[in-house]
py3Dmol code that shows the C-alpha trace and the ligand (Angstrom):
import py3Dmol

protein = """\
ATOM      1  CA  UNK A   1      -3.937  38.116   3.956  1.00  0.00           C
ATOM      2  CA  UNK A   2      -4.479  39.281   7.730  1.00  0.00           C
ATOM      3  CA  UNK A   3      -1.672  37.888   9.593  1.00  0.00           C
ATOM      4  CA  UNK A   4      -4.804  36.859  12.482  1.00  0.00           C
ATOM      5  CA  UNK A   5      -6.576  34.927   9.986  1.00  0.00           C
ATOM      6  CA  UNK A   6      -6.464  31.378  10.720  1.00  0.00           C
ATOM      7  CA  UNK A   7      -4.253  29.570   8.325  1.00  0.00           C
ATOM      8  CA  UNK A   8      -5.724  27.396   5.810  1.00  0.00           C
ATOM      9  CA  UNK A   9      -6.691  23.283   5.619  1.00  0.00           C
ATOM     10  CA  UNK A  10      -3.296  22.867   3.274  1.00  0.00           C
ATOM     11  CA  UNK A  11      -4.103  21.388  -0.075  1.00  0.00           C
ATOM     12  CA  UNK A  12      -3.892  17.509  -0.077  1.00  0.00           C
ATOM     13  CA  UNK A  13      -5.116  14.875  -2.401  1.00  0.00           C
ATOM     14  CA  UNK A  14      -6.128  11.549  -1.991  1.00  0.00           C
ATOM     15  CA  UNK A  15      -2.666   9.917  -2.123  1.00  0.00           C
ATOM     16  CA  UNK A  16      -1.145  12.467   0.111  1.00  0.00           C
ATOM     17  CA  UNK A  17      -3.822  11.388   2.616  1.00  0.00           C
ATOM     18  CA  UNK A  18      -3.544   7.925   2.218  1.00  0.00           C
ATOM     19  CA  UNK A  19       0.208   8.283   2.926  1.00  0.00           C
ATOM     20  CA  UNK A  20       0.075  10.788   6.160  1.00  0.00           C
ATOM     21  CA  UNK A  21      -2.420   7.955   7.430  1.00  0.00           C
ATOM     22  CA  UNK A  22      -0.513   4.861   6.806  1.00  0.00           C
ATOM     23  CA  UNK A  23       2.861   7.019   7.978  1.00  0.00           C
ATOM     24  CA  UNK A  24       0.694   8.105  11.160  1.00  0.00           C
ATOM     25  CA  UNK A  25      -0.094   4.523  11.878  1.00  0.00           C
ATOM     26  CA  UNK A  26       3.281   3.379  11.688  1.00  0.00           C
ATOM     27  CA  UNK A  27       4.941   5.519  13.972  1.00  0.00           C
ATOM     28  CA  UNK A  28       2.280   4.455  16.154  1.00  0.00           C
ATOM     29  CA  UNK A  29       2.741   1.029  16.163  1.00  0.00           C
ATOM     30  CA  UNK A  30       6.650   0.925  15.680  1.00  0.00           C
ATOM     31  CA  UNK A  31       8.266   3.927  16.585  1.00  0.00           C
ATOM     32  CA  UNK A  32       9.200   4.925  13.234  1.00  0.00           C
ATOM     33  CA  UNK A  33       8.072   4.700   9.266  1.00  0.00           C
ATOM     34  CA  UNK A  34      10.753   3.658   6.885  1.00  0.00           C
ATOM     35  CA  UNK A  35      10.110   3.681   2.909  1.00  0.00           C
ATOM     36  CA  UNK A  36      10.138  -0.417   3.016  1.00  0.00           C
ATOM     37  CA  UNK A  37       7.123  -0.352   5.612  1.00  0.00           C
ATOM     38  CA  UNK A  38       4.907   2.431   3.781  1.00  0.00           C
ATOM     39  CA  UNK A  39       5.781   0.242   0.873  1.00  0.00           C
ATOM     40  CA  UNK A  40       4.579  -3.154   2.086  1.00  0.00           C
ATOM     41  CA  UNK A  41       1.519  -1.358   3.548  1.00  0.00           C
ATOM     42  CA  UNK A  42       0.367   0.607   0.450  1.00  0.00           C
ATOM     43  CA  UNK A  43       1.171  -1.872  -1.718  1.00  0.00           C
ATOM     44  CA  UNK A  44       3.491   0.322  -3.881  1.00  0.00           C
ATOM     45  CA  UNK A  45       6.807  -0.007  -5.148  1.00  0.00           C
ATOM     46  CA  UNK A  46       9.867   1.654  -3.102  1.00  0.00           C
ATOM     47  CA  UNK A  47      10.710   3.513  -5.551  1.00  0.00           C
ATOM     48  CA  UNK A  48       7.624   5.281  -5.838  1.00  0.00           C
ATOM     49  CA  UNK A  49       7.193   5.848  -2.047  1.00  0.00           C
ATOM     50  CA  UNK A  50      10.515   7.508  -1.769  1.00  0.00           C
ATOM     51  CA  UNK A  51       9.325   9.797  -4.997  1.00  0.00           C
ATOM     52  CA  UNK A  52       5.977  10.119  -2.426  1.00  0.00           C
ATOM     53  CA  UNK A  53       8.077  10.767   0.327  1.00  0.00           C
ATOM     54  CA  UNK A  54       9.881  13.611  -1.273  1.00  0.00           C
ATOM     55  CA  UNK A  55       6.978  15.487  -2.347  1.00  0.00           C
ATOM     56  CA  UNK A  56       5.440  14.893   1.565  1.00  0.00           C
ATOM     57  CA  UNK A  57       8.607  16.612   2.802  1.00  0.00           C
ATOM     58  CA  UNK A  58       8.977  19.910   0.189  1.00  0.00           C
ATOM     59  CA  UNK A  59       5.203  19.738   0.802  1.00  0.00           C
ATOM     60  CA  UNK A  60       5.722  20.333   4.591  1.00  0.00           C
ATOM     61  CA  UNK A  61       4.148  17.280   5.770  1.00  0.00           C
ATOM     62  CA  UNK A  62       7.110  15.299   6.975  1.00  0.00           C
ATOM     63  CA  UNK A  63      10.993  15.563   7.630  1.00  0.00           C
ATOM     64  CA  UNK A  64      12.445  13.401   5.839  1.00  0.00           C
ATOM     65  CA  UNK A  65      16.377  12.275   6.183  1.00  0.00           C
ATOM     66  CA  UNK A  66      17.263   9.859   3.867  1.00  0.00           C
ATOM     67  CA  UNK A  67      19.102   7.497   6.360  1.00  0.00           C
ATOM     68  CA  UNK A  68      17.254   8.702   9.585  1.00  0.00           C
ATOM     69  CA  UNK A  69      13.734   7.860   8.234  1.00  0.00           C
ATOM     70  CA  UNK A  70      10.654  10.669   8.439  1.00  0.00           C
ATOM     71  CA  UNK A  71       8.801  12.763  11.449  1.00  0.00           C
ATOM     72  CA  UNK A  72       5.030  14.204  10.350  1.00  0.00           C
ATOM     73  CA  UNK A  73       5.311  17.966  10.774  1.00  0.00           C
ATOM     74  CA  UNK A  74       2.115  19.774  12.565  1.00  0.00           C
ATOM     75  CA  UNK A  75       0.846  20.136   9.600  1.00  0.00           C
ATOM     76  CA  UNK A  76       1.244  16.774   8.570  1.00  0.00           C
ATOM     77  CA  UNK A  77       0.024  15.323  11.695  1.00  0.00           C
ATOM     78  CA  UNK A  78      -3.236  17.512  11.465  1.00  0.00           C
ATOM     79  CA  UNK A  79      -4.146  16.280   7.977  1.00  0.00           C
ATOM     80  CA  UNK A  80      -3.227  12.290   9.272  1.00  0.00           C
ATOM     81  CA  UNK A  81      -5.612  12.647  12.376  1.00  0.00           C
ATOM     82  CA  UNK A  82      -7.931  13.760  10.717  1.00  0.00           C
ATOM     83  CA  UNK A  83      -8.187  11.048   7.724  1.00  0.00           C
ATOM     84  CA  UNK A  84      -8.052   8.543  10.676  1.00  0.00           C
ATOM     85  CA  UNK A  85     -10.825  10.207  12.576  1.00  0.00           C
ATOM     86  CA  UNK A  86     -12.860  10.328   9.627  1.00  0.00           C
ATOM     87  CA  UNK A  87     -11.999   6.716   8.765  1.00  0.00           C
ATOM     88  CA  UNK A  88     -13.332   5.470  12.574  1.00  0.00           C
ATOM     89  CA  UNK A  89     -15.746   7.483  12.730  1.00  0.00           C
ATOM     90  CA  UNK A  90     -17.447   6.152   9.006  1.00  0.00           C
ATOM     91  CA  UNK A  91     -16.407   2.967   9.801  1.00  0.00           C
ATOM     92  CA  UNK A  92     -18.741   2.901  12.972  1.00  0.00           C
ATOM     93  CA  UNK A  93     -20.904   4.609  10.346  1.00  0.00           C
ATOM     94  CA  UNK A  94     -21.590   1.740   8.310  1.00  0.00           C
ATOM     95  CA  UNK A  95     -21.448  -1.011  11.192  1.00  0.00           C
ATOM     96  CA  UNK A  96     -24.377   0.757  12.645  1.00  0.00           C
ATOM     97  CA  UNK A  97     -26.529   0.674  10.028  1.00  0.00           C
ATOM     98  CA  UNK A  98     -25.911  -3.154   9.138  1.00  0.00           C
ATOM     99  CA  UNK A  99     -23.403  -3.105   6.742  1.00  0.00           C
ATOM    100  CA  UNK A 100     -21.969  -6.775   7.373  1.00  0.00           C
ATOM    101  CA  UNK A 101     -18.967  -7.644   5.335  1.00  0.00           C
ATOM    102  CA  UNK A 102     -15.555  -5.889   7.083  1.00  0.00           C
ATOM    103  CA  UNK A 103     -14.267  -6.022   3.653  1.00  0.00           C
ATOM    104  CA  UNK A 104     -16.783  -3.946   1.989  1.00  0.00           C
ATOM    105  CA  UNK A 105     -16.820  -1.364   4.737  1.00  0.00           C
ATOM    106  CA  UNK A 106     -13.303  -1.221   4.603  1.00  0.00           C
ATOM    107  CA  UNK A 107     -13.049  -0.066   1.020  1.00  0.00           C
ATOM    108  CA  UNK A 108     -16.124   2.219   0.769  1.00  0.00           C
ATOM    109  CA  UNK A 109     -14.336   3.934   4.112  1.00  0.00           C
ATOM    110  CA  UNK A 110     -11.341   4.126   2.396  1.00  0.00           C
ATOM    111  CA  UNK A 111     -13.141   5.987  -0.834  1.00  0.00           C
ATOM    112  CA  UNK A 112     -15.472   8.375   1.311  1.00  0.00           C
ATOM    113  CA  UNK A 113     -13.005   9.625   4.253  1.00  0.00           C
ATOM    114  CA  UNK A 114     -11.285  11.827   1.404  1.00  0.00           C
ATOM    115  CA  UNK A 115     -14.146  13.021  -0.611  1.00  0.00           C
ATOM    116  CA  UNK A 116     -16.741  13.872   2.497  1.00  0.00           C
ATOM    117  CA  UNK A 117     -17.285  17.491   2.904  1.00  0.00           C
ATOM    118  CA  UNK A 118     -16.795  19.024   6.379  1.00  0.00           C
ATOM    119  CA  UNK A 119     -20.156  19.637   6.283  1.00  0.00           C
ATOM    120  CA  UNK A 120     -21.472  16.061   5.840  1.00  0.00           C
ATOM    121  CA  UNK A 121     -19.289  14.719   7.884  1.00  0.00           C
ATOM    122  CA  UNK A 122     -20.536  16.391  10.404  1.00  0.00           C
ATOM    123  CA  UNK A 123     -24.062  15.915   9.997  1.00  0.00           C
ATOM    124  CA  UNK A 124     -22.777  11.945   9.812  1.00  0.00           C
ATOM    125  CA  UNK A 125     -21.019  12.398  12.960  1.00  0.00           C
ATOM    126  CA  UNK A 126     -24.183  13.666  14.508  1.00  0.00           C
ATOM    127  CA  UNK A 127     -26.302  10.617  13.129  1.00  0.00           C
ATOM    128  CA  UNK A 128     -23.919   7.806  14.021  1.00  0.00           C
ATOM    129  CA  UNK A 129     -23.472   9.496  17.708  1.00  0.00           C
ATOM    130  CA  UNK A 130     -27.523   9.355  18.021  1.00  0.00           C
ATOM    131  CA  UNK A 131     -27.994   5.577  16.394  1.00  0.00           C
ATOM    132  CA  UNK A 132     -25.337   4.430  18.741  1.00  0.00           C
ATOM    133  CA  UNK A 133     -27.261   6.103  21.659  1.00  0.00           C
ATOM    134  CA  UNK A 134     -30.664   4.688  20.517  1.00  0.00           C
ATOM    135  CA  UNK A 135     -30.000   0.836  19.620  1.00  0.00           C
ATOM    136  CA  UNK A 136     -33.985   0.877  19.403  1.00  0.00           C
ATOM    137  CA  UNK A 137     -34.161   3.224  15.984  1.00  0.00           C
ATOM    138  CA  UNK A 138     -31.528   0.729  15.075  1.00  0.00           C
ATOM    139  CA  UNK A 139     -33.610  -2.079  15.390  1.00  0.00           C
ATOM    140  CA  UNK A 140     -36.851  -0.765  13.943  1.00  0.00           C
ATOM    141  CA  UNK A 141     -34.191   0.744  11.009  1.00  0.00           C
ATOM    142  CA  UNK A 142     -32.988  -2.949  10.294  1.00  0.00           C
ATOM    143  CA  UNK A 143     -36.702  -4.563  10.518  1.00  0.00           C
ATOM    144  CA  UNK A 144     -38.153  -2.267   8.266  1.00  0.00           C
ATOM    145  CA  UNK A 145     -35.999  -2.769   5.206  1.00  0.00           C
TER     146      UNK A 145
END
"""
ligand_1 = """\
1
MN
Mn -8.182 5.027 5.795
"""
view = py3Dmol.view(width=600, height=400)
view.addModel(protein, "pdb")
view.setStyle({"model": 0}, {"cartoon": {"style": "trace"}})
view.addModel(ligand_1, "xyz")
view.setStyle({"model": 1}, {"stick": {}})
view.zoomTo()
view.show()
């Protein structure tokens, strides 16, 4: 590999994601992310969020010290941002076009922010950017259906 390429999206799956977010969001809001608050806001059992956390760290996506609680590494910090990018940016998405129920938004945004190619994102991006500019294509959108 050229040592100029630029380095590769690292591997993640949906959990990993789902963690880097909610870990993200934490240390926004408190400071800090300890196993007990990841916990409570996956809805998981300790046990298996320190098993998580584990893997995040040899995974280099977080420090972890067992005592001292976690940091997101660059890496891990890149993949966070951009699930919760994704997940504002889709959420605003589906609120444009008329999708009602928070609740229903909430989990299909939760489903398509990890399986969304770059490339339709992108083109969703463009879409939702243009709809929110135009409230009139909204309208005539929501009257003709
Ligand atoms: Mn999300």
């Amino acid at each position: 590999m050229a040592a100029a390429s630029r380095p590769t999206r690292p591997r993640t799956t949906v959990a990993v994601e789902d963690y880097l977010e909610k870990i993200e969001q934490l240390i926004q809001r408190k400071g800090y992310a300890r196993v007990v608050d990841i916990a409570a806001g996956l809805k998981i059992s300790q046990a298996s969020v320190t098993a998580m956390v584990q893997r995040l760290d040899a995974g280099g996506f977080i420090k972890y010290e067992k005592y001292c609680g976690m940091v997101l590494t660059s890496s891990g910090l890149e993949v966070a941002r951009r699930i919760a990018h994704r997940h504002q940016l889709l959420t605003a998405f589906l609120r444009v076009l008329g999708v009602a129920d928070e609740k229903v938004i909430y989990n299909d945004v939760e489903g398509m922010e990890h399986h969304i190619s770059p490339k339709t994102f992108k083109a969703i991006e463009s879409l939702t950017r243009y709809l929110e500019k135009n409230p009139a294509v909204v309208t005539k959108l929501k009257a003709d259906r």
